[in-house]
Backbone as JSON Lines, residues from 0, in Angstrom:
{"i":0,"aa":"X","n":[31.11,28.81,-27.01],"ca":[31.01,28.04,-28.24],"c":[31.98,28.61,-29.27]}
{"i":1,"aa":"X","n":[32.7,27.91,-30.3],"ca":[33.53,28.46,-31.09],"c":[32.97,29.24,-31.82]}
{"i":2,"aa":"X","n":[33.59,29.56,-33.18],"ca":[33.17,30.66,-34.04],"c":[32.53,29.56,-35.2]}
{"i":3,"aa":"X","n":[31.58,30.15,-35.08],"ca":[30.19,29.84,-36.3],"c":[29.48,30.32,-37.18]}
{"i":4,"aa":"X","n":[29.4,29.95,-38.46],"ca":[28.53,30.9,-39.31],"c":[27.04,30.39,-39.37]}
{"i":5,"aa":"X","n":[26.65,31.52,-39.38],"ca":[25.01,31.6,-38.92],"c":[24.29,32.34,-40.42]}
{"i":6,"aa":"X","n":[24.0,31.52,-41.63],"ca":[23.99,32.22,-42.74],"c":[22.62,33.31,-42.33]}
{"i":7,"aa":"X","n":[21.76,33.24,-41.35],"ca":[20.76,34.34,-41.1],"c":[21.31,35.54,-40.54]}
{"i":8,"aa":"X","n":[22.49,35.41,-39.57],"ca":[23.0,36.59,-39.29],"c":[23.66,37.86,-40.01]}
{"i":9,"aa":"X","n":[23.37,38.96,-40.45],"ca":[23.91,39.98,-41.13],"c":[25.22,40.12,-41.1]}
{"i":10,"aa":"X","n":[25.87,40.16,-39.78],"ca":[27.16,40.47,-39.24],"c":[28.28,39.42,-39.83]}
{"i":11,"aa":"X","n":[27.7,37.98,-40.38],"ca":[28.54,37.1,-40.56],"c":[28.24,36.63,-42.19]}
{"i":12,"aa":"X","n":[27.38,37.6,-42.82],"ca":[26.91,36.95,-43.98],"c":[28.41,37.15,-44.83]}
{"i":13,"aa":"X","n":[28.9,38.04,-45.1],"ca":[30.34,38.05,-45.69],"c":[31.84,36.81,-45.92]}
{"i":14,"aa":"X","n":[31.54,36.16,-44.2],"ca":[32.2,35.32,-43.89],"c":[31.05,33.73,-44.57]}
{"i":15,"aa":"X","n":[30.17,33.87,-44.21],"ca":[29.79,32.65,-44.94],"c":[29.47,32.64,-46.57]}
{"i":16,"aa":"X","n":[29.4,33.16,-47.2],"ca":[29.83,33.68,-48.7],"c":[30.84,32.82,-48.49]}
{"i":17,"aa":"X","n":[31.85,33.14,-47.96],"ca":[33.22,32.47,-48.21],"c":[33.21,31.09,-47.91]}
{"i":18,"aa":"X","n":[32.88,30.8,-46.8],"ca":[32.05,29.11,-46.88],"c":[31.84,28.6,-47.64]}
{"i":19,"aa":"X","n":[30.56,29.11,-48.37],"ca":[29.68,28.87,-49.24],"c":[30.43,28.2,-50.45]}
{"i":20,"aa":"X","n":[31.38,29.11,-51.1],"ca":[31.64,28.83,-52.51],"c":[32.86,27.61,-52.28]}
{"i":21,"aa":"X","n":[32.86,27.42,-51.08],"ca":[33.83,26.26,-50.93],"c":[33.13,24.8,-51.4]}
{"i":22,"aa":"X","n":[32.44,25.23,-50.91],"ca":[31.52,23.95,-50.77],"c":[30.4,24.23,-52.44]}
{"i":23,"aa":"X","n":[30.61,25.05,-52.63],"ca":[29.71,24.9,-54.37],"c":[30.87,24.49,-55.06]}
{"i":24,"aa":"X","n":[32.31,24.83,-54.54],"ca":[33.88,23.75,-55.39],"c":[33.81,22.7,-55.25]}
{"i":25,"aa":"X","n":[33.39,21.86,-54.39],"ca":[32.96,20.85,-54.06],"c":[31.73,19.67,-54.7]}
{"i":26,"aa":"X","n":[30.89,20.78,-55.2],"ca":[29.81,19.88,-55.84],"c":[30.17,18.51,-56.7]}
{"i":27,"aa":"X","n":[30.93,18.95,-58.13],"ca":[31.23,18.09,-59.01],"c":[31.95,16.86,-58.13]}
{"i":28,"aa":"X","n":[32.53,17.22,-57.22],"ca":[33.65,15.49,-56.78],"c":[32.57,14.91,-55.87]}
{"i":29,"aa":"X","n":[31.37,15.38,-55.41],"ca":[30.6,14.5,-54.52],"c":[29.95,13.76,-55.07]}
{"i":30,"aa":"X","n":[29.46,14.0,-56.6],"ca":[28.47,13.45,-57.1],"c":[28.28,12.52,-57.43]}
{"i":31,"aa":"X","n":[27.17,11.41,-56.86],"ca":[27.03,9.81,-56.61],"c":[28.02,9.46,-55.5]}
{"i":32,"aa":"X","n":[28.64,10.14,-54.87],"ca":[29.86,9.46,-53.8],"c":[29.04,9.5,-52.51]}
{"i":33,"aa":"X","n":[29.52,8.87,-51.58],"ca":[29.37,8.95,-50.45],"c":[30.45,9.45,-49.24]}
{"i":34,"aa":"X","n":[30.16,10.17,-48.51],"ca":[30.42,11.75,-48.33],"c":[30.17,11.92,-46.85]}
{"i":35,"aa":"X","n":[31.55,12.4,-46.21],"ca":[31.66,13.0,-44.78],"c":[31.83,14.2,-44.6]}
{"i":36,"aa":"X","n":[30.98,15.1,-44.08],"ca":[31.01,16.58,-43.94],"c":[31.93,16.33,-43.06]}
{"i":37,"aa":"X","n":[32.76,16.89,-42.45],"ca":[33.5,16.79,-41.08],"c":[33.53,18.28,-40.31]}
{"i":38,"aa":"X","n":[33.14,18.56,-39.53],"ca":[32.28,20.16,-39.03],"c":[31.98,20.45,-39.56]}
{"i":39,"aa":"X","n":[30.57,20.13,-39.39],"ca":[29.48,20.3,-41.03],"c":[29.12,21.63,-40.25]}
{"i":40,"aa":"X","n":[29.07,22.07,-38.92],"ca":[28.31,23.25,-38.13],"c":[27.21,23.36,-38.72]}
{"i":41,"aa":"X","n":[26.77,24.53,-39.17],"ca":[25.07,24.98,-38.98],"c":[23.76,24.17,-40.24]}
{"i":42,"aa":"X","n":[25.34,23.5,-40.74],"ca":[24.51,22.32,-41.66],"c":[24.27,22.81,-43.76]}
{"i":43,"aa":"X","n":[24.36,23.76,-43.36],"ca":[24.07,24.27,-45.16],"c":[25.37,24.07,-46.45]}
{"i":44,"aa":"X","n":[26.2,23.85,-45.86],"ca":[27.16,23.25,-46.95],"c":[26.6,21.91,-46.96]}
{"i":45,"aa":"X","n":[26.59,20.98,-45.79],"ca":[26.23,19.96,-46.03],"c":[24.7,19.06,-46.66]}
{"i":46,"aa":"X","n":[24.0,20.39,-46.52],"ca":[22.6,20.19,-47.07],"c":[23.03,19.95,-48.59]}
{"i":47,"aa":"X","n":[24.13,21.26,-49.6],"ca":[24.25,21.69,-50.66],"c":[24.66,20.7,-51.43]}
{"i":48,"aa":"X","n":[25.32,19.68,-50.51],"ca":[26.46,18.52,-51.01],"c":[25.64,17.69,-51.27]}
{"i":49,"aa":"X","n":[24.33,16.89,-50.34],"ca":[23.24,16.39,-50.42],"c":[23.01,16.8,-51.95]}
{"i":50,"aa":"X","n":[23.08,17.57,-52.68],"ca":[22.27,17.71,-53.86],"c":[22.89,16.63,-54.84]}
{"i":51,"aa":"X","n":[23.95,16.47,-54.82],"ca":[24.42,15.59,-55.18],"c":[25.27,14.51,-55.17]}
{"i":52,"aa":"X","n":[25.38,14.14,-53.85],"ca":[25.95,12.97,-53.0],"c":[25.16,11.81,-53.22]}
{"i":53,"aa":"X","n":[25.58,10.33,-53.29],"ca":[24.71,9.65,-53.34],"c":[24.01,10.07,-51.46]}
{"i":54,"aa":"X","n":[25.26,9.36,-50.65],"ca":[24.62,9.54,-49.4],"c":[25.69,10.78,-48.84]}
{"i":55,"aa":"X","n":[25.56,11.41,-47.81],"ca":[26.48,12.26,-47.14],"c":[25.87,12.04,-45.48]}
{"i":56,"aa":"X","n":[26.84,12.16,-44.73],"ca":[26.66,12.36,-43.09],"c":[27.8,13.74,-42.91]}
{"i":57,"aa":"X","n":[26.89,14.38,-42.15],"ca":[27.29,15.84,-41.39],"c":[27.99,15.46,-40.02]}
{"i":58,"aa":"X","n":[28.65,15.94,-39.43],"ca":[29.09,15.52,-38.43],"c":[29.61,16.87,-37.38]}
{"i":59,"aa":"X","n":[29.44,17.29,-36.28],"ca":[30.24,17.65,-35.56],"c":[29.67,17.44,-34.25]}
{"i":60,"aa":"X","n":[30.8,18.25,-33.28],"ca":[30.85,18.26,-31.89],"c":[29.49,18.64,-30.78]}
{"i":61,"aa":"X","n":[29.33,19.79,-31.35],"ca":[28.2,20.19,-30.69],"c":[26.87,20.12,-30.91]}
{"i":62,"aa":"X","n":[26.26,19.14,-30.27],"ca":[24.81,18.57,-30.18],"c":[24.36,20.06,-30.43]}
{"i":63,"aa":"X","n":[23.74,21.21,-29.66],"ca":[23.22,21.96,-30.47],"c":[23.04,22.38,-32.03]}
{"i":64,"aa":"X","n":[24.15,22.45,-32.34],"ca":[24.01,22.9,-33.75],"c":[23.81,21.52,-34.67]}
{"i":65,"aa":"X","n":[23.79,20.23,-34.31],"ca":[23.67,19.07,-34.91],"c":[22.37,18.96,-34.67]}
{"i":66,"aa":"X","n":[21.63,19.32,-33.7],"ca":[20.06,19.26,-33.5],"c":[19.81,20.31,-34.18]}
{"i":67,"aa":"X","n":[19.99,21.36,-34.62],"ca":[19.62,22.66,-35.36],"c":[19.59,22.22,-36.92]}
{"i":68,"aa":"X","n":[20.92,21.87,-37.3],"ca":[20.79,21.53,-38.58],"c":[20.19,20.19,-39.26]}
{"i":69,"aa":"X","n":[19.73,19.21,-38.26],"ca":[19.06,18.31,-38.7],"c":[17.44,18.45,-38.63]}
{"i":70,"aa":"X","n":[17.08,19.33,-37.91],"ca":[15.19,20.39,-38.36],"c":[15.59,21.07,-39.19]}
{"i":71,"aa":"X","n":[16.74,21.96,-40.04],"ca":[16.42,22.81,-40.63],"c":[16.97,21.96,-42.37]}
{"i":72,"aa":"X","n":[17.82,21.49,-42.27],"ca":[18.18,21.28,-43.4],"c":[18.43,19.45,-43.54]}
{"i":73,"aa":"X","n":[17.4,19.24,-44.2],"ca":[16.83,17.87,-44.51],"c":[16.98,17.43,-46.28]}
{"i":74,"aa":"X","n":[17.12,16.25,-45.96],"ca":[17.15,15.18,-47.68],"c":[17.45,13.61,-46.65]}
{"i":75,"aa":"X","n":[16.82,12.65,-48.04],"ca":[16.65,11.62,-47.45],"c":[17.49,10.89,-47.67]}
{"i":76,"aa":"X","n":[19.03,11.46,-48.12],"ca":[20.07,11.11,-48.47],"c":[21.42,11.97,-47.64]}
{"i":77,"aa":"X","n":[20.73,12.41,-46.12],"ca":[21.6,13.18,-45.58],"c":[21.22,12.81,-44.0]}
{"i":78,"aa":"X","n":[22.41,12.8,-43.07],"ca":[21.86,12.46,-41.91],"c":[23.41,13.05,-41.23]}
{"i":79,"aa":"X","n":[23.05,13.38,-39.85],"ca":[24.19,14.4,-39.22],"c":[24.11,13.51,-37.86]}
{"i":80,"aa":"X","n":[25.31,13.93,-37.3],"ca":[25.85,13.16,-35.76],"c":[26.91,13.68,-34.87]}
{"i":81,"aa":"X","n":[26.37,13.65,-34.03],"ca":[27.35,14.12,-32.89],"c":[28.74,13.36,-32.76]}
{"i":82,"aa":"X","n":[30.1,14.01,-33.37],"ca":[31.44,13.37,-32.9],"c":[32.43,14.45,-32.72]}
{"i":83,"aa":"X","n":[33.45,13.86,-32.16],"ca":[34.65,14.43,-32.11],"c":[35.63,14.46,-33.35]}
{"i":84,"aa":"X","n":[35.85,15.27,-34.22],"ca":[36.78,14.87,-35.36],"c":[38.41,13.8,-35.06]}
{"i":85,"aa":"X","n":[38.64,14.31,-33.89],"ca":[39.39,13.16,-33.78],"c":[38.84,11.69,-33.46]}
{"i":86,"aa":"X","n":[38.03,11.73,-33.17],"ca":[37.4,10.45,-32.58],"c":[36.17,9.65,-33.37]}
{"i":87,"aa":"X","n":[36.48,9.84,-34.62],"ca":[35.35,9.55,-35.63],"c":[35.04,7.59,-35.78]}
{"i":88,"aa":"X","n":[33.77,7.2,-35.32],"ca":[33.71,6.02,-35.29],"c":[33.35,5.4,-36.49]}
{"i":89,"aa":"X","n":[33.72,5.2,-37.48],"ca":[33.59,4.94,-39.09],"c":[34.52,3.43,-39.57]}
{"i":90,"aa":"X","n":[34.14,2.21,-39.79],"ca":[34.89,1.53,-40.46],"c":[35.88,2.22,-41.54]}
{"i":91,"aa":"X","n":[36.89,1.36,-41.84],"ca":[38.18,1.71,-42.75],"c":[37.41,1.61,-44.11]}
{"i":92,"aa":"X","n":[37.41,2.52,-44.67],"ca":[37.32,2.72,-45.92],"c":[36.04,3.02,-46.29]}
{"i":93,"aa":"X","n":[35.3,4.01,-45.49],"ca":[33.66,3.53,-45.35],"c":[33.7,4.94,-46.44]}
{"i":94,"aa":"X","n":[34.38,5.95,-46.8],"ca":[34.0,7.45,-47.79],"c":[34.75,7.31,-48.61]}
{"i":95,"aa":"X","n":[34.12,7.64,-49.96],"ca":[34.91,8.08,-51.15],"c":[35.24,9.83,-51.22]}
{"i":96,"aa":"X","n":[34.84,10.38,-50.33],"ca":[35.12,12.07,-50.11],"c":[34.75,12.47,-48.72]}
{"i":97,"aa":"X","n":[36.02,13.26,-48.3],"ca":[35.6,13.57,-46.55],"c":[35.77,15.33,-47.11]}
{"i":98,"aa":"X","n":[34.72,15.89,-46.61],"ca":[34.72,17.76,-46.88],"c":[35.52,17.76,-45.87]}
{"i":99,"aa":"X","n":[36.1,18.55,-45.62],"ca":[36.52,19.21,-44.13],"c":[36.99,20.93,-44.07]}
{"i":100,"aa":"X","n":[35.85,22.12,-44.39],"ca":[35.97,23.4,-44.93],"c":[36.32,24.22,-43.36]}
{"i":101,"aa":"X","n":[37.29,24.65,-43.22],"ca":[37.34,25.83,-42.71],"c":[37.46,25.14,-40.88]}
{"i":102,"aa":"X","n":[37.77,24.52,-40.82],"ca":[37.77,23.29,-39.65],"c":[39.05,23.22,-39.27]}
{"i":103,"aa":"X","n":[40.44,22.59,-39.76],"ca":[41.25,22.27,-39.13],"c":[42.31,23.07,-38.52]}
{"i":104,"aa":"X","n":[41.62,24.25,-38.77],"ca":[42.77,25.7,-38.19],"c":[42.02,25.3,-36.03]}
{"i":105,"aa":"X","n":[40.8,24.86,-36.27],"ca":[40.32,24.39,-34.55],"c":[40.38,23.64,-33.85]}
{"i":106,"aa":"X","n":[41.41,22.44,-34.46],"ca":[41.77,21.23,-33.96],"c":[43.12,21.26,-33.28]}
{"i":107,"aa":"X","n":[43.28,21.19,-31.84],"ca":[44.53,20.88,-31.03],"c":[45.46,20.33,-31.5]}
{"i":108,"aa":"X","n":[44.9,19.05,-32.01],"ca":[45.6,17.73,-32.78],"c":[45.28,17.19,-34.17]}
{"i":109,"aa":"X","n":[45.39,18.1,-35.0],"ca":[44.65,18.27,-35.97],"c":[45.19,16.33,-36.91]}
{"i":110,"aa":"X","n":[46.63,16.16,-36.29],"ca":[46.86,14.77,-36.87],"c":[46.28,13.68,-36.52]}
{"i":111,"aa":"X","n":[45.6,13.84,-35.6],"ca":[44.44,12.39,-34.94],"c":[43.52,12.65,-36.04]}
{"i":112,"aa":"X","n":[43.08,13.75,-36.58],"ca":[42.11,13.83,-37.79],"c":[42.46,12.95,-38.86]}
{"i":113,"aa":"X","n":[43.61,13.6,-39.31],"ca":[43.92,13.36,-40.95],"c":[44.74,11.7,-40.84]}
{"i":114,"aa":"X","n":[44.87,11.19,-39.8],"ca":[45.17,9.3,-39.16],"c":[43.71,8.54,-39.67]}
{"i":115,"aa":"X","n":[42.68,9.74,-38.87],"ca":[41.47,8.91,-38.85],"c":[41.12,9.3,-40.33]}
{"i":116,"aa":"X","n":[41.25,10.43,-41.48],"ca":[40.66,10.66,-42.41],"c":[40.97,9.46,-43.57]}
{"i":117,"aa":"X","n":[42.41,9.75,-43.16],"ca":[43.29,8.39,-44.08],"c":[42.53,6.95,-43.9]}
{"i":118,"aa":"X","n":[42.9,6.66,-42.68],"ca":[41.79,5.08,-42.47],"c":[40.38,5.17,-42.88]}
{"i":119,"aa":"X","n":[39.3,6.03,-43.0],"ca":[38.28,5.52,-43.3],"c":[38.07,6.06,-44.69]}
{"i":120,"aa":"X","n":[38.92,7.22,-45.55],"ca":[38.86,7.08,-47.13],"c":[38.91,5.94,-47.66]}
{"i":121,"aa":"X","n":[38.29,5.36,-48.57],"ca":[38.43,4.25,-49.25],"c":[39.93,4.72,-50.27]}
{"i":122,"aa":"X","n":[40.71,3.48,-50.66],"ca":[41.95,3.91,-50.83],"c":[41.93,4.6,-52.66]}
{"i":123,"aa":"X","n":[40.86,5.28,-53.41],"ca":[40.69,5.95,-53.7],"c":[39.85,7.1,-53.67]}
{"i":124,"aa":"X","n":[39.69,7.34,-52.58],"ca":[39.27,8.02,-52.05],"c":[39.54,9.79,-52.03]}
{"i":125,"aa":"X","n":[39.29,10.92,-51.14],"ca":[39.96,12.17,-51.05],"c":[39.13,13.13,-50.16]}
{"i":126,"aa":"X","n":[40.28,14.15,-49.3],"ca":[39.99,14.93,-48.51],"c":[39.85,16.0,-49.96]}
{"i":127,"aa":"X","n":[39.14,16.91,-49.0],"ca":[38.77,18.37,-49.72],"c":[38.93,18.93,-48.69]}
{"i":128,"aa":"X","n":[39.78,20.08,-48.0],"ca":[39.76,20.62,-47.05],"c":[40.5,21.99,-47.39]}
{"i":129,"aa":"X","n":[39.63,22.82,-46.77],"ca":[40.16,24.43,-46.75],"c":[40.97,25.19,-45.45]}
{"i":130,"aa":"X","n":[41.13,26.58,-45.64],"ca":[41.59,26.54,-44.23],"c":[42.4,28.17,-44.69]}
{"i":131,"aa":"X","n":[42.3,28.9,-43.64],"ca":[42.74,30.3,-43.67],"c":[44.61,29.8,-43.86]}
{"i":132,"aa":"X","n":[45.01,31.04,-45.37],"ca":[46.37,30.87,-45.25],"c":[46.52,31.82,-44.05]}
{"i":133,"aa":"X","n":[47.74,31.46,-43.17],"ca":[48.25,32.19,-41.93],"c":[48.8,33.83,-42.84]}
{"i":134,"aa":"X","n":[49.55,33.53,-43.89],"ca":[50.08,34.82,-44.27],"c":[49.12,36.28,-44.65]}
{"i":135,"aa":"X","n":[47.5,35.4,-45.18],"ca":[46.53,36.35,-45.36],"c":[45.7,36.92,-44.86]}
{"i":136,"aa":"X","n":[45.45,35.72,-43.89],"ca":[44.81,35.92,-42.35],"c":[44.12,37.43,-42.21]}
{"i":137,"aa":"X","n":[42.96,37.65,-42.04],"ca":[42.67,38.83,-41.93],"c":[42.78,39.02,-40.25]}
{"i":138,"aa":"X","n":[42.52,38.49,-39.31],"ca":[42.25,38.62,-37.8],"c":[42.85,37.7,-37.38]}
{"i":139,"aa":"X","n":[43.26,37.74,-35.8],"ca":[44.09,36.63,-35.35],"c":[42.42,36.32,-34.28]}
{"i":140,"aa":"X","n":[42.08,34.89,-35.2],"ca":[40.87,34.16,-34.74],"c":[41.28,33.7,-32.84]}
{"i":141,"aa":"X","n":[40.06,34.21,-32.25],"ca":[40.96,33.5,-30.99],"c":[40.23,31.7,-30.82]}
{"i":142,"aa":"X","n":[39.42,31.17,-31.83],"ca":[39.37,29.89,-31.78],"c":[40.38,29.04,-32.51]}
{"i":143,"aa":"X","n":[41.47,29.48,-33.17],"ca":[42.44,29.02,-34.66],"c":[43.49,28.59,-33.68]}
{"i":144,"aa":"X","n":[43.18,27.18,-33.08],"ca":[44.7,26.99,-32.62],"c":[45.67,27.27,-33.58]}
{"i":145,"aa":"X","n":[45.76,27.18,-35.08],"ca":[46.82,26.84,-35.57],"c":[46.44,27.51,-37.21]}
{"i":146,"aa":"X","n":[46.95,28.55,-37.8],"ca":[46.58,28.46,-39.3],"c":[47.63,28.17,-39.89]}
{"i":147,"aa":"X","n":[47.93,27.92,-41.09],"ca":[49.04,27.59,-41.84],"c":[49.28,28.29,-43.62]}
{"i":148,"aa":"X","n":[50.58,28.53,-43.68],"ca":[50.88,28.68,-44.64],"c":[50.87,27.71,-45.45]}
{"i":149,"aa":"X","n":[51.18,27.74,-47.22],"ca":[50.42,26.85,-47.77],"c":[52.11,26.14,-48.03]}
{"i":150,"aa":"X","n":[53.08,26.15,-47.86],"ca":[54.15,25.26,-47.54],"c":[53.73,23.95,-46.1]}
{"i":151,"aa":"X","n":[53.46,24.81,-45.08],"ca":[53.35,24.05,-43.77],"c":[51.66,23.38,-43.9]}
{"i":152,"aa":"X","n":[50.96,23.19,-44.51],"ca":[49.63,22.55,-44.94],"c":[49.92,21.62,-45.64]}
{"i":153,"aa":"X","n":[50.99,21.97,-46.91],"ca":[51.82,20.68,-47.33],"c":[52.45,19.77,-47.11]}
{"i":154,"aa":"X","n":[52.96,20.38,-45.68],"ca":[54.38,19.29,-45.05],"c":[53.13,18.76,-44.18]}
{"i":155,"aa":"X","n":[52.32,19.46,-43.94],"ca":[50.93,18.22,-42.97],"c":[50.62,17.42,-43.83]}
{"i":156,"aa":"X","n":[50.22,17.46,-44.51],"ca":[49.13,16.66,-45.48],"c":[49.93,15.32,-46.31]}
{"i":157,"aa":"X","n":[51.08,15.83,-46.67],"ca":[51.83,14.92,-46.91],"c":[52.1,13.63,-46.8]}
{"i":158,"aa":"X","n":[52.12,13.93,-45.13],"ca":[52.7,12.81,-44.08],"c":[51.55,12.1,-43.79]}
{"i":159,"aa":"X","n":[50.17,12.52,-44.59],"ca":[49.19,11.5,-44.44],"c":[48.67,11.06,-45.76]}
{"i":160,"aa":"X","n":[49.19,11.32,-46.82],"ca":[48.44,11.56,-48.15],"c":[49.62,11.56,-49.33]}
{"i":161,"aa":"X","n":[49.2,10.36,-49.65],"ca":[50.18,10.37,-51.17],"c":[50.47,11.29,-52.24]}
{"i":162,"aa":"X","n":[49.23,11.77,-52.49],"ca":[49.12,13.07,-53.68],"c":[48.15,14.26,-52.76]}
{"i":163,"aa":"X","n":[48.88,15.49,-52.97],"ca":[48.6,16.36,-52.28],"c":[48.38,17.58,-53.34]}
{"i":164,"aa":"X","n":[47.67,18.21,-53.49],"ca":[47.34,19.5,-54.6],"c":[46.99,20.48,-53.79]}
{"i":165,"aa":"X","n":[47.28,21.73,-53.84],"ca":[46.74,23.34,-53.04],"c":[45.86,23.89,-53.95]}
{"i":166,"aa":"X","n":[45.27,24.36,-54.37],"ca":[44.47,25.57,-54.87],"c":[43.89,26.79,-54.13]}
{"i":167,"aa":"X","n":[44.06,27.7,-54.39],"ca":[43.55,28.82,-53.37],"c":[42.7,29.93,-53.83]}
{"i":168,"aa":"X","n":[42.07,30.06,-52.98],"ca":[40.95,31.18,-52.85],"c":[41.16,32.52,-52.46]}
{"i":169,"aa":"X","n":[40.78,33.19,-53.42],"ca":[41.03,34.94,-53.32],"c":[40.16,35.64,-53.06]}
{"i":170,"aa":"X","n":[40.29,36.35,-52.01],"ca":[39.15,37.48,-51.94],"c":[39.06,38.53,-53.13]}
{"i":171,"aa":"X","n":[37.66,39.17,-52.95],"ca":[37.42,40.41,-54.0],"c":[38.24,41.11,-53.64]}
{"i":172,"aa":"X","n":[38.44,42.88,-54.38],"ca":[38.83,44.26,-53.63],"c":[37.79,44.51,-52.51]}
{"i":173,"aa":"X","n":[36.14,43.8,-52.54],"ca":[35.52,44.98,-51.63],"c":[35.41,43.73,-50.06]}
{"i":174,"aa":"X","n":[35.66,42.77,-50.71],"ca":[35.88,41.62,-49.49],"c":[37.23,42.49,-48.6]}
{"i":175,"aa":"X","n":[37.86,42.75,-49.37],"ca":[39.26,42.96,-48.65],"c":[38.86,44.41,-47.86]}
{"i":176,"aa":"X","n":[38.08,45.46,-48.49],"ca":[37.67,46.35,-47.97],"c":[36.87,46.3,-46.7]}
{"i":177,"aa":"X","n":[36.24,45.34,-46.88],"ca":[35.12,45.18,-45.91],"c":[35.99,44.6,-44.42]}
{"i":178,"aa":"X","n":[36.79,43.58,-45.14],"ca":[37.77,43.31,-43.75],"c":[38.79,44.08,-43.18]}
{"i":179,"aa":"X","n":[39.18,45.09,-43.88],"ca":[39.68,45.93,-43.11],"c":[39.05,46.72,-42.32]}
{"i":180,"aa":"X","n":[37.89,47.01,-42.34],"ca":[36.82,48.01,-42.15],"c":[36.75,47.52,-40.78]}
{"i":181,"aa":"X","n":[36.06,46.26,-40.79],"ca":[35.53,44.93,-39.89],"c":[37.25,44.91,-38.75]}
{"i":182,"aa":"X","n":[38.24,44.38,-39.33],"ca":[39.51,44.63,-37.79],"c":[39.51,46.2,-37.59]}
{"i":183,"aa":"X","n":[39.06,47.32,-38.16],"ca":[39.18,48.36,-37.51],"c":[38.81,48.76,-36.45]}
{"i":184,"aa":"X","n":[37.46,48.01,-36.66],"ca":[36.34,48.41,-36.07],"c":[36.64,47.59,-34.39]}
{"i":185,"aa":"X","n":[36.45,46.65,-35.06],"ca":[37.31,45.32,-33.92],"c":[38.07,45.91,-32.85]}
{"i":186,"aa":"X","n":[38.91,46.49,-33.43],"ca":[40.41,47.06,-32.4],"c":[39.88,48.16,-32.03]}
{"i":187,"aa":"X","n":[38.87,49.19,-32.04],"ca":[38.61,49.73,-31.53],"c":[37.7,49.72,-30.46]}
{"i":188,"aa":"X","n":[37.22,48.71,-30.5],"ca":[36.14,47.98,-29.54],"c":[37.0,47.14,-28.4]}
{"i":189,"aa":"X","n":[37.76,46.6,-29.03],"ca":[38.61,45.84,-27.92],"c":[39.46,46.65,-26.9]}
{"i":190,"aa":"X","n":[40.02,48.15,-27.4],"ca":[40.56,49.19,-26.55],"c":[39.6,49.74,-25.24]}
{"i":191,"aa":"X","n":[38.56,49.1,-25.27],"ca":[37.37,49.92,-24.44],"c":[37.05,48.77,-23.44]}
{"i":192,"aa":"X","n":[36.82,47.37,-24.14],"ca":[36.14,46.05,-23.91],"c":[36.92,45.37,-23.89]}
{"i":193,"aa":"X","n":[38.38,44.28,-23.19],"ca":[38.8,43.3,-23.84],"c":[38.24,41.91,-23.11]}
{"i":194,"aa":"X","n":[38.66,41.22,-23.71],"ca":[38.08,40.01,-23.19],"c":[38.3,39.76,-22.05]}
């Protein structure tokens, strides 16, 4: 299974922090909209968005974690489904906001996405999507087909999207500490263990 944040797990609480506040950036543009998580995974961003979405749908690949997060994190203005991000079955113009956090660094073909994101935004519509810069990259993820610098995220996005804006997210000093700590530790484990 790919890499997942599990906000109960200790080992990953650091990394979903970082999730997290993506998706609390997010609050103000959902509100009253109707709203596509797009790898919503373990479901709690997309619960958060629910707070103020008119409607939102969660979406990803793996039936497990889409059966997980639909017992754990419930509103009667939220409902989750099994798809393929490339393969999203949605009439044209059916969202006024598609999330898509921390997702498209795992997509093969990440342009069958942003084809299909374009067609079913309503034509004022908007992606919100995050994504590890390649230059800051703390670990070379072995699920990340692809990360990008924030030039080459531009020249993507572009070619699907009229107006395109970056904003970026900074780690603390002790975030940065902690991840160094965390690949140390890593590479020393992998000298013993590799995959």
């Amino acid at each position: 299974m790919a890499e997942r944040i599990n906000p109960e797990n200790p080992t990953t609480r650091p990394s979903y922090w970082q999730h997290y506040v993506v998706y609390e950036y997010a609050l103000p543009y959902v509100t009253d909209k109707i709203v596509l998580d797009a790898g919503c995974g373990e479901g709690y961003g997309t619960y958060l968005l629910a707070q103020s979405a008119q409607k939102i749908i969660g979406v990803d690949y793996a039936k497990k974690v889409i059966k997980k997060a639909a017992s754990k994190y419930r509103k009667p203005n939220l409902t989750y489904k099994v798809m393929d991000l490339t393969n999203l079955f949605y009439e044209d113009s059916s969202f006024d906001i598609i999330c898509c956090f921390q997702v498209i660094e795992h997509l093969r073909h990440p342009e069958r996405f942003l084809l299909i994101a374009q067609r079913i935004l309503k034509p004022s519509g908007m992606l919100l999507l995050s994504t590890p810069n390649r230059l800051t990259s703390a670990f070379d993820w072995p699920y990340h087909f692809r990360e990008y610098t924030v030039q080459e995220l531009t020249e993507l996005l572009e070619r699907f999207f009229p107006f395109v804006k970056l904003n970026a997210l900074h780690v603390s000093k002790e975030m940065k500490t902690f991840r160094a700590i965390q690949a140390q530790s890593g590479e020393r484990v992998l000298q013993f263990a590799p995959f």
